[in-house]
C-alpha positions as CSV (number, residue, x, y, z in Angstrom):
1,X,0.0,0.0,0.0
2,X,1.6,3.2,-0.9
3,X,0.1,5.2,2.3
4,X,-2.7,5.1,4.8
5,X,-6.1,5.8,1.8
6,X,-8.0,8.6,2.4
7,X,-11.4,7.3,3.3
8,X,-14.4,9.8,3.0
9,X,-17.2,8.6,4.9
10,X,-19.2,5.7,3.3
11,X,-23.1,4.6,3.8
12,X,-23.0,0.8,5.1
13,X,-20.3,0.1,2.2
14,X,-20.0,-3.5,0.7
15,X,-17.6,-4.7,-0.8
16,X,-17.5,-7.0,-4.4
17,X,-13.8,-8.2,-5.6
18,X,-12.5,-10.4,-8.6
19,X,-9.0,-11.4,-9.7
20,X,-7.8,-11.7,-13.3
21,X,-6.2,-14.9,-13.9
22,X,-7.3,-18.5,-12.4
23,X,-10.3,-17.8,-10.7
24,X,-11.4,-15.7,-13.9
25,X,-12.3,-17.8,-17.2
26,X,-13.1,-15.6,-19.5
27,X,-12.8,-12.6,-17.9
28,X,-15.9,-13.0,-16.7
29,X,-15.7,-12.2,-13.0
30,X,-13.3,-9.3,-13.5
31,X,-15.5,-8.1,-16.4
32,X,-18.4,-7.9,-13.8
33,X,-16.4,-5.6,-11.4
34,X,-15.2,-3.7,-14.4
35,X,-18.9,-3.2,-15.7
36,X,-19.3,-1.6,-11.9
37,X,-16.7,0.5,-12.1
38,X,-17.5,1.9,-15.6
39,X,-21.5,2.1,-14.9
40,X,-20.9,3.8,-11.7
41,X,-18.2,6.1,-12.2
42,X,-16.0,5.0,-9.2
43,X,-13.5,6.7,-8.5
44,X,-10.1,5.4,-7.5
45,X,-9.7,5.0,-3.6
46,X,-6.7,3.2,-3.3
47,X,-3.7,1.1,-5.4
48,X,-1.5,-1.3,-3.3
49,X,2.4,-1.9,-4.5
50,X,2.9,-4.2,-7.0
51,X,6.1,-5.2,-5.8
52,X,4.9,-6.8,-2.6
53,X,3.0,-9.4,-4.5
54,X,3.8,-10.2,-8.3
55,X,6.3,-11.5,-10.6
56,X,6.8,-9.4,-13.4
57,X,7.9,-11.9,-15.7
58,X,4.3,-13.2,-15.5
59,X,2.4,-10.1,-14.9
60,X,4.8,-7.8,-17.0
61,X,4.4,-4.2,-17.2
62,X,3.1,-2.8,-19.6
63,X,4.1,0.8,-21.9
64,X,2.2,3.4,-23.8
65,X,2.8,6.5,-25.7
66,X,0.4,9.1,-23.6
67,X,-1.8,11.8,-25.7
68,X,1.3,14.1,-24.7
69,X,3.2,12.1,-26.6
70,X,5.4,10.4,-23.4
71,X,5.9,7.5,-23.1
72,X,4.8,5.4,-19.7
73,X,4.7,2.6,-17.8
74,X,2.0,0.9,-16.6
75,X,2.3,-1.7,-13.7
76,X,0.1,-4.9,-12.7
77,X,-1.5,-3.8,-9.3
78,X,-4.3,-4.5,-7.3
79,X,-6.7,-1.2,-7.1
80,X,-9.9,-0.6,-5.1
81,X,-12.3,1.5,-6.2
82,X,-15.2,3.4,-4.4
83,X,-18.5,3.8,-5.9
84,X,-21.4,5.6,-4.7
85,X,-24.4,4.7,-6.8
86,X,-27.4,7.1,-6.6
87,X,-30.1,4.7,-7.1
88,X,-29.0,2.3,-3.8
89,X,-28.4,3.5,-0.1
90,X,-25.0,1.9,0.1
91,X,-21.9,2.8,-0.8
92,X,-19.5,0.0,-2.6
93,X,-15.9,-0.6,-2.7
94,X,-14.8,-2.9,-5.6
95,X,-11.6,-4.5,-5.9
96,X,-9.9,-5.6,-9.1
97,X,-6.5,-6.8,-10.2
98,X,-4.4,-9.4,-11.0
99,X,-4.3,-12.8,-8.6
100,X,-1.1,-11.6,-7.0
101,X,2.0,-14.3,-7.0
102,X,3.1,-13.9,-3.6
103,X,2.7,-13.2,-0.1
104,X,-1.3,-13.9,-0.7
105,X,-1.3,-13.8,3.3
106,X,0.0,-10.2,3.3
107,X,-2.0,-8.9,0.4
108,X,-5.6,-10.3,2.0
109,X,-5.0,-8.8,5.7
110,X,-3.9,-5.2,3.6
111,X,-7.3,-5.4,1.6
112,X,-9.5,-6.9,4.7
113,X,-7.9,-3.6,7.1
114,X,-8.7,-1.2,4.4
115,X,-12.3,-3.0,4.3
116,X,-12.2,-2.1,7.9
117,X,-11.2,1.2,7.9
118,X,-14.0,1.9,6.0
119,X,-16.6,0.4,8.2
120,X,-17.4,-2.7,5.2
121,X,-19.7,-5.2,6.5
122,X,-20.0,-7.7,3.6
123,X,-17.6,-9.4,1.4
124,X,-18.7,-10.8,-2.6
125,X,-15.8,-12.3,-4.3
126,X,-16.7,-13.1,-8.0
127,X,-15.3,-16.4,-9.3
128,X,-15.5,-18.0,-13.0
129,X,-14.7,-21.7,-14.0
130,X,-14.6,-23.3,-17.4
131,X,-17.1,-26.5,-17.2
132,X,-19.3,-28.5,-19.4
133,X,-22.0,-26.4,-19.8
134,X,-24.1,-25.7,-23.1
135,X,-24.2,-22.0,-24.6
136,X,-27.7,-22.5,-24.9
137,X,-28.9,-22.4,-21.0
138,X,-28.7,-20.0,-18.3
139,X,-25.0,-19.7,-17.2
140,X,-25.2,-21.8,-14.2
141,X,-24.2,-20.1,-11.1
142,X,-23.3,-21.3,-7.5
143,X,-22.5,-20.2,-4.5
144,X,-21.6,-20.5,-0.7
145,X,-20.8,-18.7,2.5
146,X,-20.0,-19.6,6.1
147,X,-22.2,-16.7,7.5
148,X,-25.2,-17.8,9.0
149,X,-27.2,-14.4,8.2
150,X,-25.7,-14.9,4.6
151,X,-26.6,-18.4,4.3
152,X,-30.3,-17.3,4.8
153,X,-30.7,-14.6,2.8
154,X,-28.7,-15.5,-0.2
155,X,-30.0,-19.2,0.3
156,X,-26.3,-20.7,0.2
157,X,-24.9,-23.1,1.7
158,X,-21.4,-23.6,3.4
159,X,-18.9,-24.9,0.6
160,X,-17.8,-28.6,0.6
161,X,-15.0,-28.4,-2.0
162,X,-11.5,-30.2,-1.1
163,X,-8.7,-28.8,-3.4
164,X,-6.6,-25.8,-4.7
165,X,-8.0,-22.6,-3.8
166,X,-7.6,-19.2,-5.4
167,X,-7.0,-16.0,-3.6
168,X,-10.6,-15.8,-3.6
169,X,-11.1,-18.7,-0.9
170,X,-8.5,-17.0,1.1
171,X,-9.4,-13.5,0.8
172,X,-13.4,-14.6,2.1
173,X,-11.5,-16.4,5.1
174,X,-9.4,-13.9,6.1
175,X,-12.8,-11.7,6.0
176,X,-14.9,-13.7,7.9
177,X,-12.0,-14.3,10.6
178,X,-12.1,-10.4,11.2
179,X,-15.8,-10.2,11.4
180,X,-16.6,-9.0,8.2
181,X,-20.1,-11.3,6.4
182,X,-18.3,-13.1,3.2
183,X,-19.8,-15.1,0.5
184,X,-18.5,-16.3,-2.9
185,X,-20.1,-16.4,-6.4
186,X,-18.8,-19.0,-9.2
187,X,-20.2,-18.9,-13.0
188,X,-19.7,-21.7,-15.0
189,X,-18.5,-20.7,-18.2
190,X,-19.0,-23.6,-21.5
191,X,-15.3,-24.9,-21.9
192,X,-15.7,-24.8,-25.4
193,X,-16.1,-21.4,-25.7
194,X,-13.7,-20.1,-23.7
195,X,-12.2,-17.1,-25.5
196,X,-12.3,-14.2,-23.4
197,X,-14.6,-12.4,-23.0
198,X,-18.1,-14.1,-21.9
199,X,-20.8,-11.6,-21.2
200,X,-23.3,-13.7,-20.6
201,X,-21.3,-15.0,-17.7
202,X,-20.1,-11.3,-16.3
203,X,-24.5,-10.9,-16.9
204,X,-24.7,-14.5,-14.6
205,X,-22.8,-13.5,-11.9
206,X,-24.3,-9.5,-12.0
207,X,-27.9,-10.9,-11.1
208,X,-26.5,-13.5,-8.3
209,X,-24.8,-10.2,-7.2
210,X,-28.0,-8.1,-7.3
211,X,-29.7,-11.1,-5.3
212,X,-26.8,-11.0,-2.5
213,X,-27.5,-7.3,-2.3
214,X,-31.3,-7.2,-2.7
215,X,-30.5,-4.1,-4.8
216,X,-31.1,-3.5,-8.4
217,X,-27.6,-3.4,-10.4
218,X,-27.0,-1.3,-14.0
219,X,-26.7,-3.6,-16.7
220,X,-26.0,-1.1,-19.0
221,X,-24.3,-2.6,-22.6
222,X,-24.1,-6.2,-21.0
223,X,-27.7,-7.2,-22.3
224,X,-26.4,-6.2,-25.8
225,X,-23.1,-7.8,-25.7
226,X,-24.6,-11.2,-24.4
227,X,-27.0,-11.1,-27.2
228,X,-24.3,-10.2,-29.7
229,X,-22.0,-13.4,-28.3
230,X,-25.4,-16.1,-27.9
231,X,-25.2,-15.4,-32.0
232,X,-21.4,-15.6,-32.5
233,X,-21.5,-19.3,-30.3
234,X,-24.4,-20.3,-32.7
235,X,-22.6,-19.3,-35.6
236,X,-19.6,-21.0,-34.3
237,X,-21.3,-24.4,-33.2
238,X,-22.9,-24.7,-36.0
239,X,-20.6,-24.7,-38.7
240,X,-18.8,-27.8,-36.6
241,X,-20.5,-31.0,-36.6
242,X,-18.9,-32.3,-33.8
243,X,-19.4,-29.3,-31.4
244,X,-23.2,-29.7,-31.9
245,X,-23.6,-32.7,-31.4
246,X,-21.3,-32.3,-28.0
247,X,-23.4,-29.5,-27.4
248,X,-26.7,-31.5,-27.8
249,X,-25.7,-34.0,-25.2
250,X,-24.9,-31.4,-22.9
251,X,-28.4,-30.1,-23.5
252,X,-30.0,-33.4,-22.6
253,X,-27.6,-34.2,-19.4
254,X,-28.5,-30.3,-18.5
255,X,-32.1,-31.0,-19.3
256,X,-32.6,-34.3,-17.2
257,X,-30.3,-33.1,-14.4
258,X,-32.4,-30.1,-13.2
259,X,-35.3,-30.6,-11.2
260,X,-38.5,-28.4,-12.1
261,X,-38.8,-26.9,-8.6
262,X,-34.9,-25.9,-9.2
263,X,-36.4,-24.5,-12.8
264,X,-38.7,-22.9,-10.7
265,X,-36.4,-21.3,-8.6
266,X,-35.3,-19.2,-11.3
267,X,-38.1,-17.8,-12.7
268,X,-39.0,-16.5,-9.4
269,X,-35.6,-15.2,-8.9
270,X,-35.3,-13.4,-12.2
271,X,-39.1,-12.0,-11.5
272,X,-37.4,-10.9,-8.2
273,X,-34.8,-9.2,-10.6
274,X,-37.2,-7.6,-12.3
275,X,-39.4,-5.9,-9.9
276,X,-36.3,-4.6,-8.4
277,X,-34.9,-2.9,-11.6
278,X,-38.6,-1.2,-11.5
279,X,-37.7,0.1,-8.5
280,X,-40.7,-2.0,-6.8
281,X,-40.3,-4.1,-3.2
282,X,-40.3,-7.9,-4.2
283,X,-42.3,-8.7,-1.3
């Protein structure tokens, strides 16, 4: 952290955060905080030291020629940004960088005291994994927390994964450990489409957002682009014989998997979704 940030004085502020790199395929989760930080104007709070935490033969630096004509340097770092939207009643902070390379330990108690600082409460980290998923369903999205009040609202459960974690897992631990509500959200982005980027996974993971918050969330261009990419996949799937028919058997495991209260479920979360955008009370 280059100094102590200047916090101004924030209304109940959450906080979302996503990491480029293995908890990001793609870019779906860091695409989601970007879309924040664009729709929202946020402003730059505070930029920790790169130096502390990557290798910059894998994140290297990178230059440009400026509109003054100089040239400049531009370094992988870890930056948190503060938002204060004008439709909610909460202020957000929303942390995006790089998955740092080393002292992950370090880098999460830095970004959970600044959390504390400024009185944050609640803790989203964004996740996206490449799975066998057809292009032609809902981007599947999951979710769990530790946090009893979370676990209610949100209707998660506590995770039961066993195996490599990314700073993600260790970022919502460290939070929870100093009292601060965490949960994490996973999308599950079709392997076979994998390209960067997928905005119909950054829209996934927006709604499971807006139902963690119970607030309505800008999806500005997002409807657009996932539109625009739904035709590029068909266009793509199509002209290969072998992808659809791969496809198609993912459609009929999807299809048979999924229970029709589980069906259910969604419509009446994406009604939820929709009385909120119109500014209405679900209840």
């Amino acid at each position: 952290m280059t100094s102590t940030p200047d916090i101004p004085q924030l209304r109940n502020p959450w906080m979302v955060a996503a990491f480029e790199g293995w908890n990001d395929a793609a870019d779906a989760a860091s695409g989601a905080v970007d879309h924040l930080i664009d729709e929202w104007d946020a402003e730059l709070l505070i930029e920790l030291d790169p130096e502390d935490y990557y290798d910059f033969q894998v994140h290297r630096p990178h230059v440009h020629t400026t509109d003054d004509g100089d040239r400049l340097i531009t370094w992988p770092a870890p930056q948190i940004f503060h938002a204060r939207p004008a439709r909610l009643d909460r202020d957000v902070l929303l942390l995006r960088g790089p998955e740092p390379n080393f002292r992950w330990k370090a880098f999460c108690s830095t970004v959970i005291g600044v959390a504390q600082l400024a009185g944050v409460t609640e803790l989203v980290t964004l996740g996206a994994l490449l799975a066998d998923s057809p292009h032609t369903r809902p981007v599947p999205v999951s979710g769990s927390t530790s946090d009893p009040a979370l676990m209610e609202r949100m209707s998660l459960s506590a995770s039961t994964y066993n195996g490599p974690v990314g700073i993600t897992s260790v970022l919502g631990e460290v939070a929870a450990r100093e009292g601060i509500a965490s949960a994490s959200l996973w999308a599950a982005v079709p392997h076979y489409l994998a390209e960067p980027p997928c905005p119909k996974a950054t829209l996934a993971l927006l709604g499971a957002l807006e139902d963690a918050v119970g607030m309505p969330l800008p999806q500005g261009v997002l409807t657009e682009m996932t539109e625009a990419w739904q035709r590029g996949a068909e266009e793509l799937t199509s002209q290969d014989v072998e992808i659809a028919e791969y496809v198609k058997a993912l459609e009929n495991e999807r299809d048979t998997s999924e229970l029709p209260e589980a069906s259910g479920d969604a419509i009446a979360r994406e009604f939820e979704r929709y009385l909120r955008r119109r500014n209405v009370d679900p209840e």
